[in-house]
ZAMARGU-4260 file (C-alpha; in steps of 0.2 Angstrom, whole numbers, plus 5000, padded with zeros to 4 digits):
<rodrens>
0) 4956/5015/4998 | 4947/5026/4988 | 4938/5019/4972 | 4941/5026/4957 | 4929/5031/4941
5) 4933/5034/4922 | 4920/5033/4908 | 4912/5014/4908 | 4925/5009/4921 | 4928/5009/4941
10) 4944/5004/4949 | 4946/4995/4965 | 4961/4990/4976 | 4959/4980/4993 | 4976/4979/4995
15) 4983/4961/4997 | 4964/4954/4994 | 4963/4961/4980 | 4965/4974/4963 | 4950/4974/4950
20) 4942/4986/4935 | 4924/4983/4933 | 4910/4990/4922 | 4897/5000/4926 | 4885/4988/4927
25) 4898/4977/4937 | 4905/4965/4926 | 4921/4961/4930 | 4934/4966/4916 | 4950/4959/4925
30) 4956/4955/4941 | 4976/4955/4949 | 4982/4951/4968 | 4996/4965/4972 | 5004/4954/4989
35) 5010/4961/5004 | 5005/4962/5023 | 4998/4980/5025 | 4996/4976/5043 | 4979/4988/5048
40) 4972/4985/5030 | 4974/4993/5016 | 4974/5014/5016 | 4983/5021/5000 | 4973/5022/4985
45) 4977/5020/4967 | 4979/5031/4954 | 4977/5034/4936 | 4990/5040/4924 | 4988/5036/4904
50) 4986/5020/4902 | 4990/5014/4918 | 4984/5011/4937 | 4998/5015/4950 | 4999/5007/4966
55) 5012/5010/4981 | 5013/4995/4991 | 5021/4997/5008 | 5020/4981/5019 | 5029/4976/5035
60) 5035/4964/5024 | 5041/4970/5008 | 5039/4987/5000 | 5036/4991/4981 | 5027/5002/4969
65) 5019/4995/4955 | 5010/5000/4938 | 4996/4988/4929 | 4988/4991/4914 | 4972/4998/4918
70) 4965/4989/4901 | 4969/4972/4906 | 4979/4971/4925 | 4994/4964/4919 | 5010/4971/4927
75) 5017/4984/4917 | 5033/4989/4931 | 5036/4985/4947 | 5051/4994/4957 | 5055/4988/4975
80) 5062/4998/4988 | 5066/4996/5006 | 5058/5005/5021 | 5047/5001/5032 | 5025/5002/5031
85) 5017/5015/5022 | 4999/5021/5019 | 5000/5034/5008 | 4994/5038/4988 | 5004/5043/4976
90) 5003/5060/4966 | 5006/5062/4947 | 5016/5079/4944 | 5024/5086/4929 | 5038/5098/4931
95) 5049/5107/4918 | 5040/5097/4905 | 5044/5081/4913 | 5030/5070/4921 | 5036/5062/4940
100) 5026/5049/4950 | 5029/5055/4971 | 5027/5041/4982 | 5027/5045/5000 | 5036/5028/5008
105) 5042/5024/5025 | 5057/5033/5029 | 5058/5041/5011 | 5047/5048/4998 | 5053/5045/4981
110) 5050/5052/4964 | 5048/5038/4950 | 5045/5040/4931 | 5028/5036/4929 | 5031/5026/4913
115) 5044/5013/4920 | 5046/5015/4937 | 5063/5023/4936 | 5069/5032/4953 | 5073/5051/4949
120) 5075/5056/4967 | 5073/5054/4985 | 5075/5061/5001 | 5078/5051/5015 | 5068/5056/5035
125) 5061/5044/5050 | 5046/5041/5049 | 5033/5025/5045 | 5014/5022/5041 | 5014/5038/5032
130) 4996/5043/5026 | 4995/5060/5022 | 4996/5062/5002 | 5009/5076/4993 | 5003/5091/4985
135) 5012/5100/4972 | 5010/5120/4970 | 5022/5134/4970 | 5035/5123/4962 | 5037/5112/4976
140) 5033/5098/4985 | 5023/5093/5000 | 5025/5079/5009 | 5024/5072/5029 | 5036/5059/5037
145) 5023/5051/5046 | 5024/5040/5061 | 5030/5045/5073 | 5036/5061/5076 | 5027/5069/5059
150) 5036/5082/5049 | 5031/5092/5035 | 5044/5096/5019 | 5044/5106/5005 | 5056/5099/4992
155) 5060/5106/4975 | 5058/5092/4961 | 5073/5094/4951 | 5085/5084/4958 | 5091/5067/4954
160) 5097/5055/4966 | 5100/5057/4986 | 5091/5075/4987 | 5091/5074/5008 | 5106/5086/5009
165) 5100/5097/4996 | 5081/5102/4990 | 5074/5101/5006 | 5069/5122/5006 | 5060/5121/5023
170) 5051/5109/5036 | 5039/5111/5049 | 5042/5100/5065 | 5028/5106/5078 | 5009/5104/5073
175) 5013/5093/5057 | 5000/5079/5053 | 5000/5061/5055 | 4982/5055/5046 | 4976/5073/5038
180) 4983/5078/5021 | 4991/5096/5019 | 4980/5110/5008 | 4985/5120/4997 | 4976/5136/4991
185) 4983/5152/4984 | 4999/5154/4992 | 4997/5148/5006 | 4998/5130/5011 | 4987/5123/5029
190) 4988/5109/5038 | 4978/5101/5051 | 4986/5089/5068 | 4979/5074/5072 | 4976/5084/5089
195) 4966/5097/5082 | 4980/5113/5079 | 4979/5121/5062 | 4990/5130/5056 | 4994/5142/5040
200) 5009/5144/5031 | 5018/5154/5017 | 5021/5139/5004 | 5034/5145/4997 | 5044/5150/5013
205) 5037/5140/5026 | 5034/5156/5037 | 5018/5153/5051 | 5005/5166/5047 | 4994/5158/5059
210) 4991/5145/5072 | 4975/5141/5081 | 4968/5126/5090 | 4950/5122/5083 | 4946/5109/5094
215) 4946/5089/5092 | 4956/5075/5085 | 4958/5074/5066 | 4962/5059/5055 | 4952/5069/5040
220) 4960/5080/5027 | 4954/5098/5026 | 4943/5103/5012 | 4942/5118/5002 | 4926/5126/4991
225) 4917/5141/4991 | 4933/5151/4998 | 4929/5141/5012 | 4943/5129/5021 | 4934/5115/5032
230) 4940/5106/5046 | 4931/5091/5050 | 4937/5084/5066 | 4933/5063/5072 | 4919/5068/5082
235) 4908/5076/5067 | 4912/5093/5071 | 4918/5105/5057 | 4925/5123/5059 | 4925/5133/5043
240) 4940/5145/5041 | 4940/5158/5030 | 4956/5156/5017 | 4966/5171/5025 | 4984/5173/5032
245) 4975/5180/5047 | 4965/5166/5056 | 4944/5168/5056 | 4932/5157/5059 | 4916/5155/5049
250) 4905/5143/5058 | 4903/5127/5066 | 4892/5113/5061 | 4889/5095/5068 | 4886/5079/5059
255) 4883/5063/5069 | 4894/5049/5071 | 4914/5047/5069 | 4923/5055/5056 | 4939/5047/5051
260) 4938/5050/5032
</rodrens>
């Protein structure tokens, strides 16, 4: 899990071993012990959101999502839910002037209200250890099944309760990711498979503009700066792409070592 940093503060979460804020000169200001049997080891980070650190915790043995009080670590909410191990971060989104917590699950991603913990809607697929995080553009959301057989949504976040049959607006079944998170930039959203095809598509439609193989396996997400998207692939090899619904290749470049992250 990724660390987190705001003013005199950093934010660290080692799953079952352990949740803690420290200082910046690494005084500890609190600790807590979220439990749960991640399996692998922890992978989904925490978040910030007001006055609050949001954790989903997706075990083999029990699932839940939590909020502690990023001030102290005491337990502000905690909602369980049933499903099976997850791996993902959540995602803070606000949407017709309503704030919603996405929290990708096994078998499920659901929507909570980020100040109690209140379910506002789900959608129900088959999948487990999901990793890949949401994104939010366009009005809609992004998410991926996981394990084993990944699929990609786009889901519209007005619903409340079961969704599955209804705001579901399109899916994309053949090169969706397992480990690398989906893009988005401009209108068009890209995603990479863990066995190296990209692929570009209209976000709000779901339509293939483009679909190349770039060689590799992938467990990183896809980066994007400069109106540059970069693919960095588990054996150090990037391939920049330039932002386009027609497919062209910037450049290749080589770093040593494995890549996962």
């Amino acid at each position: 899990p990724t660390p987190l940093l705001e003013k005199d503060r950093v934010y660290l979460h080692y799953g079952t071993n352990g949740t803690a804020c420290l200082s910046n000169n690494g005084q500890l200001v609190w600790k807590n012990q979220l439990k749960y049997n991640h399996g692998h080891g922890p992978g989904g980070s925490p978040i910030l959101y007001e006055h609050s650190l949001i954790v989903s915790c997706d075990g083999t043995d029990i699932q839940y999502v939590t909020a502690l009080d990023k001030n102290n670590g005491k337990i502000l909410w905690k909602r369980p839910r049933q499903g099976r191990m997850a791996y993902s971060t959540p995602l803070v989104i606000e949407y017709s002037g309503r704030p919603q917590l996405i929290s990708t699950g096994g078998d499920q991603v659901i929507s909570y209200d980020p100040e109690t913990g209140k379910e506002i809607w789900w959608l129900r697929y088959n999948g487990f250890s999901g990793v890949p995080r949401p994104v939010f553009g366009h009005g809609l959301i992004f998410v991926c099944s996981g394990y084993e057989s990944p699929v990609l949504y786009a889901i519209r976040p007005n619903g409340t309760g079961d969704v599955t049959a209804t705001h579901m607006v399109w899916r994309l079944s053949r090169g969706a990711p397992l480990n690398p998170s989906p893009i988005l930039v401009g209108d068009e959203i890209y995603v990479v498979s863990d066995i190296g095809v990209a692929t570009c598509l209209d976000a709000r439609t779901g339509k293939i503009h483009w679909k190349k193989r770039i060689g590799g396996n992938f467990s990183a997400s896809p980066l994007y700066g400069a109106e540059r998207i970069y693919f960095l692939n588990e054996d150090g090899e990037t391939t920049i792409v330039a932002p386009k619904t027609s497919f062209r290749e910037l450049g290749k470049n080589n770093v040593q070592g494995r890549t996962l992250a």
